[in-house]
mmCIF file of the N, C-alpha and C atoms, coordinates in Angstrom:
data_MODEL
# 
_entry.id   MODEL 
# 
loop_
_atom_site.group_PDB 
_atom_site.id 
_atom_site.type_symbol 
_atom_site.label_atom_id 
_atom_site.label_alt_id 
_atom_site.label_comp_id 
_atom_site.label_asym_id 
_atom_site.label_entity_id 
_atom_site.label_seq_id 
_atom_site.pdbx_PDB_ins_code 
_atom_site.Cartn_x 
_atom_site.Cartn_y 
_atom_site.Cartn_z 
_atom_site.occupancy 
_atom_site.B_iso_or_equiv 
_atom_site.pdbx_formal_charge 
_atom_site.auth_seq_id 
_atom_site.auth_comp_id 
_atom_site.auth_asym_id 
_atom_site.auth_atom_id 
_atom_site.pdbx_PDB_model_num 
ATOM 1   N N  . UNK A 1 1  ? -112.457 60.701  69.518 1.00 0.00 ? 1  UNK A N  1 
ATOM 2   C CA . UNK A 1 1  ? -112.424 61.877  70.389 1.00 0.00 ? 1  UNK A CA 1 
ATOM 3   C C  . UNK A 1 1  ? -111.052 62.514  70.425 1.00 0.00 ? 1  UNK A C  1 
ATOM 4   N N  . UNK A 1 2  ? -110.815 63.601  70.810 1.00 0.00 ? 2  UNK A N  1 
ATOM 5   C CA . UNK A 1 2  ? -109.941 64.052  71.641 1.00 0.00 ? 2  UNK A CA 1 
ATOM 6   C C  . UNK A 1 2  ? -108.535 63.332  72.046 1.00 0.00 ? 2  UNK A C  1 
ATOM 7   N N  . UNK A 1 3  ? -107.510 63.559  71.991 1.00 0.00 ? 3  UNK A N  1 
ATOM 8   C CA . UNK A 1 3  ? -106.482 62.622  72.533 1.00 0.00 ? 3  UNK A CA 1 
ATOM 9   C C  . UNK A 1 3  ? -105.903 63.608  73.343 1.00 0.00 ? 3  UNK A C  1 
ATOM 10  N N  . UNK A 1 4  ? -106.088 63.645  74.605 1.00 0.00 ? 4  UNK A N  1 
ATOM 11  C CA . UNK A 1 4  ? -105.475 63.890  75.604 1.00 0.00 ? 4  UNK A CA 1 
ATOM 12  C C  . UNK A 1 4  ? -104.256 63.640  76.319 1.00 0.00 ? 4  UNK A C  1 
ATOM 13  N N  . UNK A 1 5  ? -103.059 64.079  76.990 1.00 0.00 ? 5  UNK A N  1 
ATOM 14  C CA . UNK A 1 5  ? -102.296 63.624  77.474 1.00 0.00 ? 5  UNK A CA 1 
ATOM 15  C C  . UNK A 1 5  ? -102.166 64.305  79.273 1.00 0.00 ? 5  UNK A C  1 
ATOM 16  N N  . UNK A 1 6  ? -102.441 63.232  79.487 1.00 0.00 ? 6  UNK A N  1 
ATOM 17  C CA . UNK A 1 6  ? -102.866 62.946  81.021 1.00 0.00 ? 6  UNK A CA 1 
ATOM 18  C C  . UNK A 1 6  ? -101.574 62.509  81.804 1.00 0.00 ? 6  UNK A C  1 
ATOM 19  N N  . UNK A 1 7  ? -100.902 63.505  83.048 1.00 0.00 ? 7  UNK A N  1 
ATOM 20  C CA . UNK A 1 7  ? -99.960  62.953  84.018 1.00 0.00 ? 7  UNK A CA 1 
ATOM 21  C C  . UNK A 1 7  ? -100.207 62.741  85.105 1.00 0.00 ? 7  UNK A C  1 
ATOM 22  N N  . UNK A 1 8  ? -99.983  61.573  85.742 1.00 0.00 ? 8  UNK A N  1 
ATOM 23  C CA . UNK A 1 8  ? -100.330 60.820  86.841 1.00 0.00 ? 8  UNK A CA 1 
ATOM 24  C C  . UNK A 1 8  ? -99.356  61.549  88.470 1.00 0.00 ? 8  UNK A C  1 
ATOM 25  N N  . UNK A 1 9  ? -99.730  61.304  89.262 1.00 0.00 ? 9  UNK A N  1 
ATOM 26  C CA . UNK A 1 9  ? -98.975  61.623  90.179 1.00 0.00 ? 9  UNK A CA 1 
ATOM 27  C C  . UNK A 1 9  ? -97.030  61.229  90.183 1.00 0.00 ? 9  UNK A C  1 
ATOM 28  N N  . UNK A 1 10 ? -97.054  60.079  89.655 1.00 0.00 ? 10 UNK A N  1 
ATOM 29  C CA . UNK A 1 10 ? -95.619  59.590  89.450 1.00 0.00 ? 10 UNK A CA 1 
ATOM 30  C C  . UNK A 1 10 ? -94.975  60.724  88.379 1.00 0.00 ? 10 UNK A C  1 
ATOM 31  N N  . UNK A 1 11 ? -95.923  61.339  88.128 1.00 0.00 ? 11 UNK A N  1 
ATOM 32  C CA . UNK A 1 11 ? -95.218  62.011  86.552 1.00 0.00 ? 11 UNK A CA 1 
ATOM 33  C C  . UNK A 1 11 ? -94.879  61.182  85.453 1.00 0.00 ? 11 UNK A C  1 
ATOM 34  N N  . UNK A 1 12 ? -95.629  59.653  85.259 1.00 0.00 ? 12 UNK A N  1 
ATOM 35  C CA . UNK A 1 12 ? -95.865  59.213  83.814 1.00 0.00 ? 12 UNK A CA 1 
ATOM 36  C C  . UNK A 1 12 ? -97.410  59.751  83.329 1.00 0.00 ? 12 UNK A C  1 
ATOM 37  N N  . UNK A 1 13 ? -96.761  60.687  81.655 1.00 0.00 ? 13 UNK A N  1 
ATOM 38  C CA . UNK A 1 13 ? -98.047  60.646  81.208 1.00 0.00 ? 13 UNK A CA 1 
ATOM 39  C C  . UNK A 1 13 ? -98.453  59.618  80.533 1.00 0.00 ? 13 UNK A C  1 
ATOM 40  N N  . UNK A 1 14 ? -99.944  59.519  80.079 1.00 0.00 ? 14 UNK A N  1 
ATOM 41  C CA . UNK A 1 14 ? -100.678 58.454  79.869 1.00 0.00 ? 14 UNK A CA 1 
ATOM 42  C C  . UNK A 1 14 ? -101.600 58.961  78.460 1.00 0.00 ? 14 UNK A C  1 
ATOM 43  N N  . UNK A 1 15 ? -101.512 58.936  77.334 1.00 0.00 ? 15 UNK A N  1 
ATOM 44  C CA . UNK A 1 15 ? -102.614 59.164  76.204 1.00 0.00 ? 15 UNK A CA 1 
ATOM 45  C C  . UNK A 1 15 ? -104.034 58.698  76.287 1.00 0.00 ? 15 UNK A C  1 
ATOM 46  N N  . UNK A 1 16 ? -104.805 59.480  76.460 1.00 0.00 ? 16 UNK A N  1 
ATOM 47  C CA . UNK A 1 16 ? -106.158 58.670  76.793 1.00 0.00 ? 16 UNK A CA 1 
ATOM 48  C C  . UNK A 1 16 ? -106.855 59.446  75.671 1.00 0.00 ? 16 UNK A C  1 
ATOM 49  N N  . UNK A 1 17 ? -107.635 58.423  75.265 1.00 0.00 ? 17 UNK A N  1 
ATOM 50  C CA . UNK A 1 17 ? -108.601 59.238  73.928 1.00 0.00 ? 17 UNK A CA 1 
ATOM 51  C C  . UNK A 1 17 ? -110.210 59.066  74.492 1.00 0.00 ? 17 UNK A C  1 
ATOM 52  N N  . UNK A 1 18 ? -110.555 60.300  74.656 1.00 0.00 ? 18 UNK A N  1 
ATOM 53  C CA . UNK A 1 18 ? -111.477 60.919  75.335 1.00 0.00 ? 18 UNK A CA 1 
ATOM 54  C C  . UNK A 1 18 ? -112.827 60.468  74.814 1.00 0.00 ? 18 UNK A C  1 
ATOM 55  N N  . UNK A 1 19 ? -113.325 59.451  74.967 1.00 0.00 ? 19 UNK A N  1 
ATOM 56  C CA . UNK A 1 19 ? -114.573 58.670  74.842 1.00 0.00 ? 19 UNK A CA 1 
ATOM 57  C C  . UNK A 1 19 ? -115.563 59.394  75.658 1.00 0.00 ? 19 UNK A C  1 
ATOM 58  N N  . UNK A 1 20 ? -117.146 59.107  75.217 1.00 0.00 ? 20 UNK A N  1 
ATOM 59  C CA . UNK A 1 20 ? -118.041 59.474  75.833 1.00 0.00 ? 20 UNK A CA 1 
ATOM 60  C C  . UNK A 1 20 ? -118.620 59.177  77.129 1.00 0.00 ? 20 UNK A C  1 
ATOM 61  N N  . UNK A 1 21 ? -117.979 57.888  77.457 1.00 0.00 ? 21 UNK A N  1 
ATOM 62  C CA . UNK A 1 21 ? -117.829 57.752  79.098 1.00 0.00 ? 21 UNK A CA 1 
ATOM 63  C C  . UNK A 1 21 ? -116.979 58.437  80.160 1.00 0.00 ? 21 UNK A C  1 
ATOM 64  N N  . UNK A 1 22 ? -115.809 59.103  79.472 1.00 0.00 ? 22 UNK A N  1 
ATOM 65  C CA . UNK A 1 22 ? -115.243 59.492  80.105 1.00 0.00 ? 22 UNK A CA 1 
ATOM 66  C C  . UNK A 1 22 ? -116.270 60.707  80.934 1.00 0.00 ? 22 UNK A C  1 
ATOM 67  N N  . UNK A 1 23 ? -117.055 61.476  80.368 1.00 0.00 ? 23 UNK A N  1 
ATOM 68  C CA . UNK A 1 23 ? -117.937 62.507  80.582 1.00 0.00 ? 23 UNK A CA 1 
ATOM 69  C C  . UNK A 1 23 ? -118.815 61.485  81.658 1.00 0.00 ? 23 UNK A C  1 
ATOM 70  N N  . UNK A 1 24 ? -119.206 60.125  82.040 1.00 0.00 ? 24 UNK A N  1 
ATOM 71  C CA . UNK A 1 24 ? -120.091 60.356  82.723 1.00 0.00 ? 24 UNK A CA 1 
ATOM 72  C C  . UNK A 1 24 ? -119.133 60.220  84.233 1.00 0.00 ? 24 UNK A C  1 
ATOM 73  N N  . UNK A 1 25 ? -118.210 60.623  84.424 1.00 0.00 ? 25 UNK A N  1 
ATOM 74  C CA . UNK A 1 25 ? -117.896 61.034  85.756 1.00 0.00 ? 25 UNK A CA 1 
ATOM 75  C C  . UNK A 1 25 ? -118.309 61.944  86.341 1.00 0.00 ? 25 UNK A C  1 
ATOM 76  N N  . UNK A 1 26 ? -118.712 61.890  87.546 1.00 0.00 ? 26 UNK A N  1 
ATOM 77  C CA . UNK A 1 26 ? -120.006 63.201  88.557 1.00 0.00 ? 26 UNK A CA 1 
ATOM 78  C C  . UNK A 1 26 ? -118.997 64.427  88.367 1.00 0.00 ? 26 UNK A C  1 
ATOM 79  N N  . UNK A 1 27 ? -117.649 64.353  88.547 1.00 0.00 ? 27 UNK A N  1 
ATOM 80  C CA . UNK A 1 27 ? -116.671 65.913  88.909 1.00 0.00 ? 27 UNK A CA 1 
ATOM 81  C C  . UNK A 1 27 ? -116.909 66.427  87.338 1.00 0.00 ? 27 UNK A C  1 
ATOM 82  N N  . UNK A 1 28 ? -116.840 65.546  86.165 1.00 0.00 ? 28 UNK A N  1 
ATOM 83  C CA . UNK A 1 28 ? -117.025 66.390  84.912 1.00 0.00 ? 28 UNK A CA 1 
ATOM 84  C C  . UNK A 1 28 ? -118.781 66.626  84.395 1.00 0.00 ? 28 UNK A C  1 
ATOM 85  N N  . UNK A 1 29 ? -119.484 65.928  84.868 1.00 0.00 ? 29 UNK A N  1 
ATOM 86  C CA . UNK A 1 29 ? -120.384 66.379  84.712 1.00 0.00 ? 29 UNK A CA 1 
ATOM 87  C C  . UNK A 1 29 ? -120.959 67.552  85.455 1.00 0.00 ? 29 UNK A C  1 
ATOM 88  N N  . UNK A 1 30 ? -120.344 67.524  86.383 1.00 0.00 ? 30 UNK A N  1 
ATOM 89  C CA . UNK A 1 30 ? -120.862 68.924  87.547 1.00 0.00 ? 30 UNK A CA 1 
ATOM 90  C C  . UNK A 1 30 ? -119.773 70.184  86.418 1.00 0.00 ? 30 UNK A C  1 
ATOM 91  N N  . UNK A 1 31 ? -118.929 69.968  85.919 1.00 0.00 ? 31 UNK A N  1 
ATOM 92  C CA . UNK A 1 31 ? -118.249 70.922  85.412 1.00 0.00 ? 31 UNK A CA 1 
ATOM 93  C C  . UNK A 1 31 ? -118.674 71.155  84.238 1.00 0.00 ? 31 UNK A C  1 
ATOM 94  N N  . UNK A 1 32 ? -119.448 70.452  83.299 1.00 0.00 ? 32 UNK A N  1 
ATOM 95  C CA . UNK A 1 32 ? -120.124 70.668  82.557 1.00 0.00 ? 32 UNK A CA 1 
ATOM 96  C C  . UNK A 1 32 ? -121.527 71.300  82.566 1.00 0.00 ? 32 UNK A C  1 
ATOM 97  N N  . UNK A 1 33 ? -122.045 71.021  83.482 1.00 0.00 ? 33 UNK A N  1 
ATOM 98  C CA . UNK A 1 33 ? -122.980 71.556  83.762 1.00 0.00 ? 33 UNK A CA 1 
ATOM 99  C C  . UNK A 1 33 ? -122.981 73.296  84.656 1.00 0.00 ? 33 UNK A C  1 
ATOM 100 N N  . UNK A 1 34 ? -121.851 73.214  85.151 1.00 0.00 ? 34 UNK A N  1 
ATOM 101 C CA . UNK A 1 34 ? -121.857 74.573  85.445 1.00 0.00 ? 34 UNK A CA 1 
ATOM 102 C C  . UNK A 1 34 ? -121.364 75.410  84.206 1.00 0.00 ? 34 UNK A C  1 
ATOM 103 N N  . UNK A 1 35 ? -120.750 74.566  83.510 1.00 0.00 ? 35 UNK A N  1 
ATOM 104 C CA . UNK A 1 35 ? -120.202 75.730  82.392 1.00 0.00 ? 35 UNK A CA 1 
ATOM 105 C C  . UNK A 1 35 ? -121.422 76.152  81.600 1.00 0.00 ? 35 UNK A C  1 
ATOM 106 N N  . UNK A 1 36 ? -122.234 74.731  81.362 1.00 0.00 ? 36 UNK A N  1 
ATOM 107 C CA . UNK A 1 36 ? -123.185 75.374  80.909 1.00 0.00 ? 36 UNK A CA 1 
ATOM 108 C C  . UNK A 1 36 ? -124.095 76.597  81.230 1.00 0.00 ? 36 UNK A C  1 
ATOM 109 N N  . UNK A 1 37 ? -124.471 76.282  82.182 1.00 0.00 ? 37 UNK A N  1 
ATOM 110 C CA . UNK A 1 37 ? -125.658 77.262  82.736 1.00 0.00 ? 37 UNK A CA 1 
ATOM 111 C C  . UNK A 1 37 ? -125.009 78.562  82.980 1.00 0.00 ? 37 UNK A C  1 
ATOM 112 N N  . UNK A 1 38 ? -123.636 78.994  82.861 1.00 0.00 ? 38 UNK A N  1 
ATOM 113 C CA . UNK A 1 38 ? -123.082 80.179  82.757 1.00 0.00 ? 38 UNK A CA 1 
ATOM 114 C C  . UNK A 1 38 ? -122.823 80.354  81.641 1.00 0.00 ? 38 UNK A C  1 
ATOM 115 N N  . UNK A 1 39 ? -123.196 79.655  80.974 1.00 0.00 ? 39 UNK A N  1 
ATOM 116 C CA . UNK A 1 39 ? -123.453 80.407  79.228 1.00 0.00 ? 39 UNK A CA 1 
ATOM 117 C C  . UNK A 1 39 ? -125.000 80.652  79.084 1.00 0.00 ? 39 UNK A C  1 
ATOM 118 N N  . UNK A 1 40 ? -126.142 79.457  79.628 1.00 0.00 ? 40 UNK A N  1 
ATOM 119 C CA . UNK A 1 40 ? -126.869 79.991  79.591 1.00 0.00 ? 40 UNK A CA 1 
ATOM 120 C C  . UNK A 1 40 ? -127.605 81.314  80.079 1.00 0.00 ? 40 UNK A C  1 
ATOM 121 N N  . UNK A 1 41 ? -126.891 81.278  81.409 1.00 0.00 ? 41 UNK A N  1 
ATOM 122 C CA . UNK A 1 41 ? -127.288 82.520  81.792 1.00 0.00 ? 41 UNK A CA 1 
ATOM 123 C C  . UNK A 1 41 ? -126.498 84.282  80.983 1.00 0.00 ? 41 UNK A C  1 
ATOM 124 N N  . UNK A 1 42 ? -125.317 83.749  80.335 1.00 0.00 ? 42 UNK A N  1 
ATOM 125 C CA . UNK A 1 42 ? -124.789 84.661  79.195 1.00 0.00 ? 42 UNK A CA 1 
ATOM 126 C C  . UNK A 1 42 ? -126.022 85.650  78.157 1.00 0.00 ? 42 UNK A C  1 
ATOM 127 N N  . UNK A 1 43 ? -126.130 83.995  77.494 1.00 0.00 ? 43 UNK A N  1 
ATOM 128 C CA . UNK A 1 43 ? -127.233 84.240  76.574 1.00 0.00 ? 43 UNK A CA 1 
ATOM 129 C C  . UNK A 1 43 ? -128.512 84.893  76.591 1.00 0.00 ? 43 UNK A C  1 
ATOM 130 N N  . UNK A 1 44 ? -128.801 84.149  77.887 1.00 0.00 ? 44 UNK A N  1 
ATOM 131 C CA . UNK A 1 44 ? -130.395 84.940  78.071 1.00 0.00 ? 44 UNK A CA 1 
ATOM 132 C C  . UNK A 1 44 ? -130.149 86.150  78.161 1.00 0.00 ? 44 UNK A C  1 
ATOM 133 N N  . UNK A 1 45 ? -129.049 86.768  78.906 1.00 0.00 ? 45 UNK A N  1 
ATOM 134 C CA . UNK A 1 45 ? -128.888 88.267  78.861 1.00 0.00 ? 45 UNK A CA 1 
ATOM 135 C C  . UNK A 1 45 ? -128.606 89.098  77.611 1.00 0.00 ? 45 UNK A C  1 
ATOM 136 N N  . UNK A 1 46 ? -127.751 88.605  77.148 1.00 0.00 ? 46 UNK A N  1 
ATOM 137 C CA . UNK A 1 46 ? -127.522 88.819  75.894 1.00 0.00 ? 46 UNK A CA 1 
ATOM 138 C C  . UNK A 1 46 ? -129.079 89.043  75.088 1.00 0.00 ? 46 UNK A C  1 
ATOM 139 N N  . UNK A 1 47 ? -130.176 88.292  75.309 1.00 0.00 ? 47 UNK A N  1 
ATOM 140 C CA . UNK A 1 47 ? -131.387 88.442  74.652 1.00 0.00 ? 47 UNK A CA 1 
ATOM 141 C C  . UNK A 1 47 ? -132.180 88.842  74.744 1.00 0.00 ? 47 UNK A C  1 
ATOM 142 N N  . UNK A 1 48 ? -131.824 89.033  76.142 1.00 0.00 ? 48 UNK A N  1 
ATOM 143 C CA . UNK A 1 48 ? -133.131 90.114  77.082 1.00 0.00 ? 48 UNK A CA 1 
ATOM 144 C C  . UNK A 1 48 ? -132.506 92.067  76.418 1.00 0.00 ? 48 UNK A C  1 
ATOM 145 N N  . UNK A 1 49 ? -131.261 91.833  76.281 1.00 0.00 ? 49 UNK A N  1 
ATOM 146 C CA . UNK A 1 49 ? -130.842 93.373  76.000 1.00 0.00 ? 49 UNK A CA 1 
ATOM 147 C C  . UNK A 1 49 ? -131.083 93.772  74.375 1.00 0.00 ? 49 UNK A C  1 
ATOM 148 N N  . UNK A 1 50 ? -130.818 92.675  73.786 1.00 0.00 ? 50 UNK A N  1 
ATOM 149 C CA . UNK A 1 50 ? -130.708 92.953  71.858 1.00 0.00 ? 50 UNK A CA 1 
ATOM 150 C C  . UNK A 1 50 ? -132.669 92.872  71.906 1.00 0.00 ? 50 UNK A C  1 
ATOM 151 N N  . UNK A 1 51 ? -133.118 92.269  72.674 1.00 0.00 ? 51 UNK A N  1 
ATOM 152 C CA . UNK A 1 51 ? -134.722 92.140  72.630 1.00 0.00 ? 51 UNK A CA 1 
ATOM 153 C C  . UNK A 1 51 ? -135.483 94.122  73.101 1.00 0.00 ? 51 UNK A C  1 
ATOM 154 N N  . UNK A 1 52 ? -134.507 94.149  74.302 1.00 0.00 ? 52 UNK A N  1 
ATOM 155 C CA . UNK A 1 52 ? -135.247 95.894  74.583 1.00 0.00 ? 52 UNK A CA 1 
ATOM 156 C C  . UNK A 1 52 ? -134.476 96.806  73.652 1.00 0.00 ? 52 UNK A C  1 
ATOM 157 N N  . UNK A 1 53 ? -133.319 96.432  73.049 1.00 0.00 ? 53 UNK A N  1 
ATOM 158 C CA . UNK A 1 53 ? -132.935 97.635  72.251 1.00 0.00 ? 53 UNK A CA 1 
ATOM 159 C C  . UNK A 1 53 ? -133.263 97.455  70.868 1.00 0.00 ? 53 UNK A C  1 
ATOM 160 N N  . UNK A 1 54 ? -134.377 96.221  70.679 1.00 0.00 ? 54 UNK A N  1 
ATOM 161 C CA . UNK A 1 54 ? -135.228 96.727  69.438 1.00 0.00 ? 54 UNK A CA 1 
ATOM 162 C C  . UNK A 1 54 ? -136.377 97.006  69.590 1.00 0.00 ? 54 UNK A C  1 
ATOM 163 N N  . UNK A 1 55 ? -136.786 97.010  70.926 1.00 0.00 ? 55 UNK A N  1 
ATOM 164 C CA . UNK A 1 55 ? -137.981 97.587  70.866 1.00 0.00 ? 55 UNK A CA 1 
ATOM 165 C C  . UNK A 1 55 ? -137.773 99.452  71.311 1.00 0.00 ? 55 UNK A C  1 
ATOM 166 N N  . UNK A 1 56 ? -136.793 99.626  71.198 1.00 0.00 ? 56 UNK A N  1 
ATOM 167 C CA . UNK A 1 56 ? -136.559 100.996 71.490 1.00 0.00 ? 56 UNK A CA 1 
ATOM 168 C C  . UNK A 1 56 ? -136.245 101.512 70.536 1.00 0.00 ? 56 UNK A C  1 
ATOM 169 N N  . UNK A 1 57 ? -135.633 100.604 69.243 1.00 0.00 ? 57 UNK A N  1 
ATOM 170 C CA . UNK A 1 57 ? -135.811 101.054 67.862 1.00 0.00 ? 57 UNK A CA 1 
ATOM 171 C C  . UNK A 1 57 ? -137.099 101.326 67.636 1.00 0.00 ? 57 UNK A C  1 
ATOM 172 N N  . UNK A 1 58 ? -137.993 100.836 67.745 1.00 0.00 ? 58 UNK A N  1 
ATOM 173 C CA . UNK A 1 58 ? -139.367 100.536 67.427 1.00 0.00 ? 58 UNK A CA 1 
ATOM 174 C C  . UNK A 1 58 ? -140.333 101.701 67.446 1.00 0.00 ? 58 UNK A C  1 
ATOM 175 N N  . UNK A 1 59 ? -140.047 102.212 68.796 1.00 0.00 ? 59 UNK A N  1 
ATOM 176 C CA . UNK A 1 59 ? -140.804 103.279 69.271 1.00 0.00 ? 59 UNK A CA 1 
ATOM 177 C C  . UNK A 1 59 ? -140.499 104.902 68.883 1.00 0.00 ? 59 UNK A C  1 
# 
């Protein structure tokens, strides 16, 4: 993964290489999941508009 460099409150940083557990923490999964669904909701728009402006080619 990823090699990250992570600073602690003391101000030592720490190299952490970003494994797939790291993701199952609730604060990154909630952040993942919102990022997602604001892309999904991107997209769908994005498809709903390229979808009516070919059917307006169409006609």
């Amino acid at each position: 993964g990823k090699v990250q460099l992570y600073t602690n409150e003391e101000g030592n940083s720490t190299q952490v290489d970003e494994q797939p557990e790291e993701t199952n923490s609730p604060k990154i999964q909630e952040m993942l999941k919102k990022a997602e669904s604001t892309e999904d909701s991107h997209q769908s728009e994005k498809e709903s508009v390229s979808g009516s402006e070919k059917q307006d080619d169409a006609i």
